[in-house]
Phi, psi and omega in degrees: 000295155338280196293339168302329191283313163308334181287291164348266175330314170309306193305302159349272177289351199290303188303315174265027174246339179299285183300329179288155162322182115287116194306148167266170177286313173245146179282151176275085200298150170286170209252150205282141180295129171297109183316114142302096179301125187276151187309083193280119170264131194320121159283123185261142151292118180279164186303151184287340174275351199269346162250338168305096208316127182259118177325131200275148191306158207277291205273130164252138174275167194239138194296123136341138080288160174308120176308142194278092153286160165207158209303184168282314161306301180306336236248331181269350168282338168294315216287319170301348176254356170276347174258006158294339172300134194291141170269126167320144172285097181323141175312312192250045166266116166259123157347113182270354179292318173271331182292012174256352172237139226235118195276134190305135171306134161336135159269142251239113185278180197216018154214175183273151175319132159178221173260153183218147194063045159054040187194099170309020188238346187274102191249091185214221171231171181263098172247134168318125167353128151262104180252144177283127168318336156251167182291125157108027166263156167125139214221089181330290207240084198244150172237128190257114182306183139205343159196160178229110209356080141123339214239139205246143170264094172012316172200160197299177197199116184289164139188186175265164171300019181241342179278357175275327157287331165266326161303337178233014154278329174296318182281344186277336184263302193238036155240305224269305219278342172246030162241335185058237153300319198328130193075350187092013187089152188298108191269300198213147164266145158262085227270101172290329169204176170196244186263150195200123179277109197178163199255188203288151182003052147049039168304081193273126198148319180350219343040138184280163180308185117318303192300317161308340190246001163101019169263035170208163165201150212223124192252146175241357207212153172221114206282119165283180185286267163358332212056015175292192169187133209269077168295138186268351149312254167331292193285006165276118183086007147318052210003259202255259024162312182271289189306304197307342182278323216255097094254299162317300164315329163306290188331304180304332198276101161163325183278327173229162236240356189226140179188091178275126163220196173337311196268018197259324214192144197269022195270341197215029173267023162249014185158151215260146189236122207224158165184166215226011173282148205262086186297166165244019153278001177118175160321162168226103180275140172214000000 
């Protein structure tokens, strides 16, 4: 019995090692893809004209379409986004601001060069009524000067007859009588300024000038025969040179009614401010 049953167990196992595998020697890793040589494909050059940049046509026609309709909604979203765009300005829209300022006219003469304001000392013309641009300009009866007994003005000088009369009462008393000889004598004036439609040292807010009502002249200079010359810039406070002005600037106070230089203001430190306004304290010399 024993022994049959081992004989069994032999058989037994003999029948499962017949059935199981066999172990392999290597386990099965895959195996590496074989390098591939990549394909070359033939390169063509293209023809040389085929790069050279081709002209573009002198004309293009541009393609018809078919007109677009769209609904009544699109068509007021356009017309709203089209008006944002700025509208060209019509060619012959003028300004009105600007056609409105207008440059004052020449005053305009109304004789021939001679004497003038009933006085052979006086030498200029006769000019037509100057009205002004601003309130309080304008000269009724105005005359443009060019010399005052005997001494020629640097350039003609607007004002009226009675600052024209005081102007060549100054230079015959108190210009000539303190230069004398000097230089060969009181050659010429140098006229720096005469009517100027404008507010006091062109101040804005002012009171209008003088020089607006044609009752002022700004004298900067006094020209000798010689060509020396007695500047109220430079030569005020000058030696022999500095005196001869402010004797002159004294001089001036009684023929006009107003007389400004260097020391009244740095608005008139080039030069004497002459006027014919009437205070009723008297001159006013500064």
């Amino acid at each position: 019995m024993r022994r049959g049953a081992a004989l069994a167990a032999m058989l037994l196992a003999l029948l499962a090692g017949e059935a199981a595998p066999a172990a392999p020697d290597h386990s099965p890793l895959p195996r590496p893809r074989p390098v591939l040589m990549p394909r070359l494909l033939p390169v063509f050059a293209p023809p040389d004209d085929a790069v050279r940049p081709r002209l573009r046509p002198a004309t293009r026609t541009a393609a018809r379409s078919a007109p677009v309709r769209m609904s009544g909604a699109a068509s007021a979203s356009l017309a709203g986004m089209r008006s944002l765009w700025p509208r060209l300005r019509p060619s012959g829209l003028v300004r009105p601001a600007a056609a409105a300022v207008r440059a004052p006219a020449a005053p305009v003469a109304t004789s021939s060069a001679g004497a003038v304001c009933g006085d052979r000392g006086i030498i200029g013309v006769r000019l037509a009524p100057i009205e002004g641009r601003l309130a309080g300009c304008g000269i009724d009866r105005p005359v443009r000067i060019t010399s005052v007994d005997g001494v020629m003005l640097n350039r003609p000088a607007t004002m009226d007859c009675e600052t024209a009369k005081a102007l060549k009462s100054w230079v015959k008393k108190g210009v000539k009588p303190h230069v004398k000889r000097l230089g060969g004598g009181v050659a010429k004036l140098e006229v720096a300024s005469g009517y100027a439609c404008r507010t006091r040292n062109n101040q804005p807010g002012a009171k209008v000038s003088e020089h607006g009502r044609g009752k002022a002249v700004d004298i900067s200079a006094i020209t000798l025969a010689n060509g020396a010359s007695l500047n109220v810039q430079s030569g005020w406070g000058n030696g022999a040179e500095g005196t001869l002005l402010t004797r002159m600037h004294k001089s001036a106070c009684g023929p006009f009614g107003t007389v400004l230089g260097p020391e009244s203001d740095h608005f008139h430190k080039d030069h004497f401010h002459l006027d014919t306004a009437d205070h009723r304290s008297g001159p006013y010399c500064r």
